[in-house]
C-alpha positions as CSV (number, residue, x, y, z in Angstrom):
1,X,7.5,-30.2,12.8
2,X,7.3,-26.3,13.5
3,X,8.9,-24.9,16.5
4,X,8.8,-21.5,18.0
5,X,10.7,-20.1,21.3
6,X,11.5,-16.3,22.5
7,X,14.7,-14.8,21.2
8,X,16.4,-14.9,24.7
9,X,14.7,-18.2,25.4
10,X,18.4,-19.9,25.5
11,X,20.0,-17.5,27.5
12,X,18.1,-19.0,30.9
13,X,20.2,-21.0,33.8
14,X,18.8,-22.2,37.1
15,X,20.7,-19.5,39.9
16,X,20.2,-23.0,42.2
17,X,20.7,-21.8,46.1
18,X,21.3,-18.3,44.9
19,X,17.3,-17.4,43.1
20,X,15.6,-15.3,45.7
21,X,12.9,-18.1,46.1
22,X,12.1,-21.8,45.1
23,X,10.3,-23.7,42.7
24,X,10.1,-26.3,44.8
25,X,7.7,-25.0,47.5
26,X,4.2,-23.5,47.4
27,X,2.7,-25.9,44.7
28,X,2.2,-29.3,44.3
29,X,4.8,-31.3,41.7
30,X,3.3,-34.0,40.0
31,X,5.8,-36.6,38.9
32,X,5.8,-38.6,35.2
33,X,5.2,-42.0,35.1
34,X,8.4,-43.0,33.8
35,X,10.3,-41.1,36.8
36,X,8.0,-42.5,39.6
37,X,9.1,-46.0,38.0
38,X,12.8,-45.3,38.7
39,X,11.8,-43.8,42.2
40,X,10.1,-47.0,42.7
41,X,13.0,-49.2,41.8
42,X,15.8,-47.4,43.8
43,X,17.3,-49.1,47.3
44,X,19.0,-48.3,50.1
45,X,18.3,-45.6,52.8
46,X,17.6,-43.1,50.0
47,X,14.9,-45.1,48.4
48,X,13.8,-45.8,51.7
49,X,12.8,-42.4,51.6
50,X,11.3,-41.9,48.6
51,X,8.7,-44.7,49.0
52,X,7.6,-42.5,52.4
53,X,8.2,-39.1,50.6
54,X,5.9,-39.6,47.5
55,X,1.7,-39.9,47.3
56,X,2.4,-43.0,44.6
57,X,-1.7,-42.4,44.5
58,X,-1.5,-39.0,43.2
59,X,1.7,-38.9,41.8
60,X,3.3,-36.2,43.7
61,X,6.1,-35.5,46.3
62,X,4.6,-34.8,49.9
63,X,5.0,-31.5,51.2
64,X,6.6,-30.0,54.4
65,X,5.9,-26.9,56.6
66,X,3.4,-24.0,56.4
67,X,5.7,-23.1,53.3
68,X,4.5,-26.5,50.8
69,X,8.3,-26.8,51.0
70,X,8.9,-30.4,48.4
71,X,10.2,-33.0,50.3
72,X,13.4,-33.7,48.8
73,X,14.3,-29.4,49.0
74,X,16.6,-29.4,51.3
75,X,17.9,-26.7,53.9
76,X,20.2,-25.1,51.5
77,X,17.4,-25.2,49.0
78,X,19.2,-28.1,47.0
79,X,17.3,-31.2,46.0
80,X,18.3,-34.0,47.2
81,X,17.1,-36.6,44.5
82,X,19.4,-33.9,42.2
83,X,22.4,-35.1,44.8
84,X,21.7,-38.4,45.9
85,X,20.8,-39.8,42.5
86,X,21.9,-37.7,39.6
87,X,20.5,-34.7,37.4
88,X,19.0,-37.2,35.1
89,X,16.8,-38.8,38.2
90,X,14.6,-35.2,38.1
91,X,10.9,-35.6,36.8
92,X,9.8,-33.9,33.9
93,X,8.5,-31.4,35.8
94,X,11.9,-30.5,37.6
95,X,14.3,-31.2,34.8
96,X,12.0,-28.6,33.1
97,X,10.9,-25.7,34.7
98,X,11.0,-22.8,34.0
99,X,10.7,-24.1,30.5
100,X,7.2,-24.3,29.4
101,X,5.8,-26.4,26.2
102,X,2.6,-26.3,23.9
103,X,1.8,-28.5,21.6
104,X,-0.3,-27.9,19.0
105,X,-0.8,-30.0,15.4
106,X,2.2,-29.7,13.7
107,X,3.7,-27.2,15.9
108,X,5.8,-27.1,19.7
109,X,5.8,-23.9,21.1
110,X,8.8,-23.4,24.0
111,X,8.7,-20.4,26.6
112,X,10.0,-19.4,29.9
113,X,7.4,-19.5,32.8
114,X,7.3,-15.7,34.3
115,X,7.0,-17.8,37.9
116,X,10.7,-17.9,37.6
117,X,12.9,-15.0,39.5
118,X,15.3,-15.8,36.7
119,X,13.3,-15.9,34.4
120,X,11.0,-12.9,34.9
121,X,14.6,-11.0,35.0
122,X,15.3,-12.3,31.8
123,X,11.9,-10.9,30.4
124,X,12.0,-7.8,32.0
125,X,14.9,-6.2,31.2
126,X,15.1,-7.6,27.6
127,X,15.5,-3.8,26.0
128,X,14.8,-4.9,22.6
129,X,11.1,-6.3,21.4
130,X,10.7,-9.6,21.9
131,X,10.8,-11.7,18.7
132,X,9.9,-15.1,18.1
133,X,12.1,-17.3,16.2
134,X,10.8,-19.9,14.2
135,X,12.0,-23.2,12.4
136,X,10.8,-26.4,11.1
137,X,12.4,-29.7,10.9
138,X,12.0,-33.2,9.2
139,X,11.2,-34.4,12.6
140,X,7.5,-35.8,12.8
141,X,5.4,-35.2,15.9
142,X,4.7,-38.9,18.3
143,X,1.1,-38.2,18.2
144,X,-1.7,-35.6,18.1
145,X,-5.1,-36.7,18.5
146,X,-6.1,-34.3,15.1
147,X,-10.1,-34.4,16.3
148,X,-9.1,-32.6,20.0
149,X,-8.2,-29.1,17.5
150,X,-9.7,-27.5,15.0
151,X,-7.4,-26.9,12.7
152,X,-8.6,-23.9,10.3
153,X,-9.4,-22.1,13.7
154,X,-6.2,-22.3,14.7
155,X,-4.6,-21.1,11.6
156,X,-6.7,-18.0,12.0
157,X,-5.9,-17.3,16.2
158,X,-2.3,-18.0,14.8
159,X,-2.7,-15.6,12.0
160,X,-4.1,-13.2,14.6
161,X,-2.0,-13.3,17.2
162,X,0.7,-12.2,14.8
163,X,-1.0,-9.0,14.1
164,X,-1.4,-8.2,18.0
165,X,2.8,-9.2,17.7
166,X,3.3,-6.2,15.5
167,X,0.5,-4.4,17.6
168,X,2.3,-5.0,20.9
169,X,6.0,-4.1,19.3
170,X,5.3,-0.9,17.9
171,X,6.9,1.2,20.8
172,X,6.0,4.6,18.9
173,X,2.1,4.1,20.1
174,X,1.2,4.2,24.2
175,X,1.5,0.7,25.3
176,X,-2.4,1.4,26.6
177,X,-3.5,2.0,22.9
178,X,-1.6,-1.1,22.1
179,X,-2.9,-3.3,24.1
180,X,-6.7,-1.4,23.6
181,X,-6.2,-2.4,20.0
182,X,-5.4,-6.0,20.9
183,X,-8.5,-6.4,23.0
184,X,-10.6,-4.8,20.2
185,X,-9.3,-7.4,17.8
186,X,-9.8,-10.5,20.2
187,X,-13.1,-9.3,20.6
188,X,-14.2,-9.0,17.4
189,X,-13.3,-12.7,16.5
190,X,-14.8,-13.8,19.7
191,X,-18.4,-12.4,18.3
192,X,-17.7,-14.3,15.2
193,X,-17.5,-17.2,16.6
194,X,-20.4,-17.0,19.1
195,X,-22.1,-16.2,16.0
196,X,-21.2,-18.5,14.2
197,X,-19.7,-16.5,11.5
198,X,-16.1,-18.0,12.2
199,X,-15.6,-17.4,7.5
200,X,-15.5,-13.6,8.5
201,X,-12.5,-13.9,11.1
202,X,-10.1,-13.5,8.1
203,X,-11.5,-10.1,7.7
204,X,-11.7,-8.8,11.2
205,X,-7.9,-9.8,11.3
206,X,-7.1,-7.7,8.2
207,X,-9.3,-4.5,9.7
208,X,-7.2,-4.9,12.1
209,X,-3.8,-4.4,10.6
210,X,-5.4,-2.2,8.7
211,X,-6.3,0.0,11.7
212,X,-2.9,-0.4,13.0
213,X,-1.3,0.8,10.0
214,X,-3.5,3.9,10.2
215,X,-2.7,4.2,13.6
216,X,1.2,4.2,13.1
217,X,0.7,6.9,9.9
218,X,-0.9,9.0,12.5
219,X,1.6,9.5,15.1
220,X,2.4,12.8,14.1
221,X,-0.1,13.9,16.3
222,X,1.7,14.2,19.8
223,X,1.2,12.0,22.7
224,X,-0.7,14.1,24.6
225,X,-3.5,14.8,22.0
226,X,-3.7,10.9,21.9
227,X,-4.1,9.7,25.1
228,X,-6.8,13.0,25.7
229,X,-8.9,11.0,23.0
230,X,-8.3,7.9,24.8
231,X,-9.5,9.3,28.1
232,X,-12.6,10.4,26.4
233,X,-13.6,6.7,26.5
234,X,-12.0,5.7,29.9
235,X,-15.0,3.9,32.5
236,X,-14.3,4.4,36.0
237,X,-10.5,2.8,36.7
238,X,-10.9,2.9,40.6
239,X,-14.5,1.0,40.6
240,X,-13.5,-1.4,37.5
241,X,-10.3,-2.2,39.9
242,X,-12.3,-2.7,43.0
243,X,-14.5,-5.1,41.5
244,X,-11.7,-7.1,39.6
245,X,-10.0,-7.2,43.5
246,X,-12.9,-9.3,44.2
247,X,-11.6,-12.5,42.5
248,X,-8.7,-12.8,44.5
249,X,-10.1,-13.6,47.0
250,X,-11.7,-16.8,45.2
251,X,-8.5,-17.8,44.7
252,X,-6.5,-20.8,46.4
253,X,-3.7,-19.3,48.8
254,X,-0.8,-21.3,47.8
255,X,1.0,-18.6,50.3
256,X,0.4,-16.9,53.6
257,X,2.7,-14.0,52.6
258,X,0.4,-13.2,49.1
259,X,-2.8,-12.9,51.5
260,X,-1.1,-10.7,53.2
261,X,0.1,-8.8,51.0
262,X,-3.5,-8.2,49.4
263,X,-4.8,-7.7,52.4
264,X,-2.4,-4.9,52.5
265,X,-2.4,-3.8,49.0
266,X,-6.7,-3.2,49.2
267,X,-5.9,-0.9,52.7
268,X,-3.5,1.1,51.0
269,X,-4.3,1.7,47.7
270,X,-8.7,1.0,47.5
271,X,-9.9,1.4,50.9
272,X,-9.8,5.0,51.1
273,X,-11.6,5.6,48.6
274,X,-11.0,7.2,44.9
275,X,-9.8,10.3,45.3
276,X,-7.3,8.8,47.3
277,X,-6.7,6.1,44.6
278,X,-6.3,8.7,41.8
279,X,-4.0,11.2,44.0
280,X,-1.4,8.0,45.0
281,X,-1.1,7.0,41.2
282,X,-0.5,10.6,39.7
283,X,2.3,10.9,42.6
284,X,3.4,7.2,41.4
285,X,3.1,8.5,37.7
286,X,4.9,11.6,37.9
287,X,8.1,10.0,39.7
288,X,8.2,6.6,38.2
289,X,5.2,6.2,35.6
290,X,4.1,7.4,32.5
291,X,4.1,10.9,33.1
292,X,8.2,10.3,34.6
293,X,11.2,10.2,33.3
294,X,11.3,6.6,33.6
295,X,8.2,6.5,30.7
296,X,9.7,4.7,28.5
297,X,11.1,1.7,31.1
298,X,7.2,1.7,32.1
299,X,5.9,1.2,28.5
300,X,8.4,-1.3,27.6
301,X,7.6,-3.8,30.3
302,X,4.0,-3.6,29.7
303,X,4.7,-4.0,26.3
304,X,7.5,-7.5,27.7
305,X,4.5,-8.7,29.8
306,X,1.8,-8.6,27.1
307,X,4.0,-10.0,24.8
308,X,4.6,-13.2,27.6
309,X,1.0,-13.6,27.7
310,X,-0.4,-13.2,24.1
311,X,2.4,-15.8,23.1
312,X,2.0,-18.2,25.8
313,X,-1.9,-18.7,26.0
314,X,-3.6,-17.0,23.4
315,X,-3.7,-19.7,20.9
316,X,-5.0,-22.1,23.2
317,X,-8.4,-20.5,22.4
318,X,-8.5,-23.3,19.8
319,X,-9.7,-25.5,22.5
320,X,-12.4,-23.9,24.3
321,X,-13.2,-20.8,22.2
322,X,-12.2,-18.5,24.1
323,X,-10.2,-16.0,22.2
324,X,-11.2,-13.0,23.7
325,X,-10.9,-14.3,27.2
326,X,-7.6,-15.1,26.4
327,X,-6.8,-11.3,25.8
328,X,-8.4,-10.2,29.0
329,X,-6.8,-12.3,31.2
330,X,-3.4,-10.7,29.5
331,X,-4.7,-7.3,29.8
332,X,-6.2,-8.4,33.4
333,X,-2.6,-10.1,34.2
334,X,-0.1,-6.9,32.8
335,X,-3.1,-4.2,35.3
336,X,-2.6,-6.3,38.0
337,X,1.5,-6.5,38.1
338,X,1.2,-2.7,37.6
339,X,-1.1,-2.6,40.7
340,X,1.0,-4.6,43.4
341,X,4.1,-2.1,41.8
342,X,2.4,0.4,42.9
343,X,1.8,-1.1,46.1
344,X,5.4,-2.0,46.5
345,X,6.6,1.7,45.5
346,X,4.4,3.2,48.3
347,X,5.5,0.2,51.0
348,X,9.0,1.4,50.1
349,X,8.4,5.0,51.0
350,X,7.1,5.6,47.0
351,X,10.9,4.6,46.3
352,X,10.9,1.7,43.8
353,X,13.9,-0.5,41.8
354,X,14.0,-3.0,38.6
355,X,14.2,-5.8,41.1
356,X,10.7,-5.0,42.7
357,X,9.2,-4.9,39.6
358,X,10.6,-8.4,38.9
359,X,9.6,-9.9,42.4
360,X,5.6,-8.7,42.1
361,X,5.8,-9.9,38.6
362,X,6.8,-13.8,39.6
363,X,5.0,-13.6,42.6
364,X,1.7,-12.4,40.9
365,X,2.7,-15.6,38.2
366,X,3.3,-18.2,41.2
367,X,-0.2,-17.3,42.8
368,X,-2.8,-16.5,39.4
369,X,-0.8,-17.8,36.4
370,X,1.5,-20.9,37.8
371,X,-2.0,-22.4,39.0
372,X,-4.1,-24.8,37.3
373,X,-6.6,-24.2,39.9
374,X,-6.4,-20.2,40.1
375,X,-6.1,-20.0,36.3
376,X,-9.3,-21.7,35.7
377,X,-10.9,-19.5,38.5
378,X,-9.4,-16.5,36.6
379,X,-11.0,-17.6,33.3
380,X,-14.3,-18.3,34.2
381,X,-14.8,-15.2,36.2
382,X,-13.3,-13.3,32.8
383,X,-15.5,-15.1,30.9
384,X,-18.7,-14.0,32.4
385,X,-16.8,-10.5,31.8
C-alpha cells in the first residue's frame, strides 16, 4: 500500500473551544454505521438523548438554531458525546476532521481540509513549498472494487499532476504564469480524452515539462517584461468575474452571514462598474498585492492554495473524466479567496492582516469546497466552462 500526506500534515491539533468557529454547525454530519450501533446501545439519561438527537433514517445528528448548530455542541462549543461517553465514542466523521482521505487502487492519500481555521493557518503560513511525502508499506488495502478506476488513466493524471507540483513550486515564475501553465496542461489532456486519443497524454505531459523547463531557463528576462506579455492575452477580468459571481448564487446557503457577505462583496467591489473594479485592485495591489511590498507573501499563498487543491482533487478526474475541470475549479477556487480578500481589505478601511486572509480562505472552503452539494453545483457549472 502507497501513502501520501503534506509535509506539515502531522503538525495539526484541534484548538477545541479556542478555533474561531466550529466544525460542528453549518453542515450536516452523517454518522458511520458502526458508531450509530454504539449510540443505539447506550442507556441512561444520555442515551435517552441520543435516540431523540439523531435522524436514525438518514444517519445524522439533528440540528439546532438558525446556526445548523449539531446537537450534542454544547454552549462552550464542547461535544457532549466527546464528554459524556469518551473520545473514542466520536463518529468517523468527528474523530476525523479536519483530516481528509482518498483512496485510490493501491494508494491512500491523507490531507488537511482548508474548512479548518486551524488548518487553513497551518497552510497558509507554511513559508517553505509544500512537499508531499510518500511511503509504501506491506500493508494490503481491505478492498477496491478494481473496475470503478481505470487504472492506466490514473497513472497518467498522477504522472501529471506531478509536473503541475514542480509547476506550482517554482517561486522564481509569477504564481499567475504558474498556474496559466497548469491550466494549459489540464487542458490539453482533457482534449485527449474527449477525443479519444487518451495514448498521446504521455506526450502532452512531457511538452509540458518541457515548456516549464524553458520557462525557468528564461527568467533572465525581468518580471515586468513577463507579465506585459501575459497581459497581451488577458480577456476582460471585471466581466469574466461578474459572470463567475453568478453561480453563487445557485449555491445552498449553509450560512446567513456568507449571503451577506456576497451580497456585500458584489456592492462594493462589481456594482459600480469596471473602472471602479480596476481602480480598488491597483490601490489593493500597490499596498498589499503584487505590485507591494508584501509580493512575495501574495504569491506564496496562491502558490499554498493551488497546491491544496491540485493535491486534493485533481486526481479524482479518474472517475468522471474530468481533468481539466478539476484545474478550473482550483484556479476558480485560489480567484475567488483573492476576491473576498480584497473585499475584507476594503471593509477594514483597505487595512488587511494574515488572519483575514485565513478566515475568507476557510469560510470560502466551508460554503463551496466542504459541500457535497455546492461542489457538485461548482463542477457542473465549470464544466460547461
Amino acid at each position: 500500500m502507497r501513502y501520501t500526506k503534506p509535509h506539515f500534515y502531522d503538525t495539526f491539533e484541534c484548538l477545541a473551544d479556542r478555533c474561531p468557529d466550529t466544525c460542528c454547525a453549518g453542515w450536516q454530519i452523517v454518522i458511520d454505521e458502526d458508531s450509530l450501533d454504539k449510540y443505539e446501545q447506550v442507556e441512561g439519561p444520555f442515551g435517552n438523548r441520543l435516540a431523540n438527537s439523531i435522524d436514525w433514517e438518514e444517519g445524522t445528528f439533528l440540528q439546532y438554531e438558525r446556526e445548523r448548530r449539531c446537537a450534542f455542541l454544547n454552549e462552550q462549543n464542547f461535544c457532549d458525546i466527546y464528554t459524556e461517553l469518551a473520545p473514542d465514542a466520536l463518529c468517523d466523521t468527528c474523530r476525523m476532521y479536519p483530516r481528509h482521505i482518498e483512496m485510490y487502487d493501491g494508494l491512500r492519500e491523507e490531507s488537511l481540509s482548508l474548512s479548518c481555521p486551524e488548518a487553513a493557518r497551518i497552510m497558509l503560513t507554511c513559508q517553505e513549498p509544500t512537499q508531499i511525502l510518500s511511503w509504501e508499506t506491506e500493508e494490503e488495502e481491505d478492498s477496491f472494487d478494481e473496475d470503478e478506476m481505470d487504472f492506466l488513466l490514473f497513472t497518467r493524471v498522477e504522472d501529471a499532476r506531478e509536473v503541475m507540483f514542480q509547476i506550482l513550486r517554482e517561486r522564481r515564475l509569477d504564481i499567475r504564469q504558474r498556474m496559466t501553465m497548469v491550466e494549459m496542461l489540464a487542458e490539453k489532456m482533457q482534449q485527449c480524452v474527449d477525443e479519444c486519443r487518451d495514448y498521446e497524454i504521455d506526450d502532452v505531459i512531457i511538452e509540458a515539462e518541457e515548456a516549464f523547463r524553458e520557462a525557468c531557463n528564461a527568467i533572465d528576462l525581468s518580471l515586468k517584461d513577463m507579465m506585459d506579455k501575459e497581459e497581451d492575452n488577458i480577456p476582460d477580468v471585471y466581466s469574466a468575474l461578474c459572470r463567475e459571481f453568478t453561480v453563487f448564487k445557485e449555491m445552498e446557503l449553509l450560512r446567513d452571514e456568507w449571503g451577506q457577505t456576497l451580497d456585500h462583496m458584489w456592492s462594493v467591489l462589481y456594482a459600480g462598474g469596471r473602472e471602479q473594479y480596476e481602480e480598488l485592485c491597483s490601490r489593493f495591489d500597490q499596498t498589499y498585492g503584487c505590485d507591494s511590498k508584501y509580493r512575495e507573501d501574495w504569491q506564496r499563498i496562491g502558490e499554498q492554495l493551488m497546491m491544496f487543491f491540485v493535491y486534493t482533487y485533481f486526481c479524482g478526474a479518474v472517475y468522471d473524466e474530468w481533468i481539466a475541470t478539476k484545474i478550473r475549479m482550483a484556479t476558480f477556487s485560489v480567484r475567488w479567496i483573492q476576491e473576498l480578500v480584497r473585499y475584507r481589505w476594503w471593509e477594514n478601511g483597505e487595512k488587511l492582516t494574515m488572519e483575514n486572509v485565513i478566515q475568507m480562505s476557510w469560510r470560502y472552503a466551508r460554503e463551496v469546497e466542504h459541500s457535497d452539494e455546492n461542489l457538485g453545483i461548482l463542477e457542473e457549472w465549470l464544466q460547461g466552462e
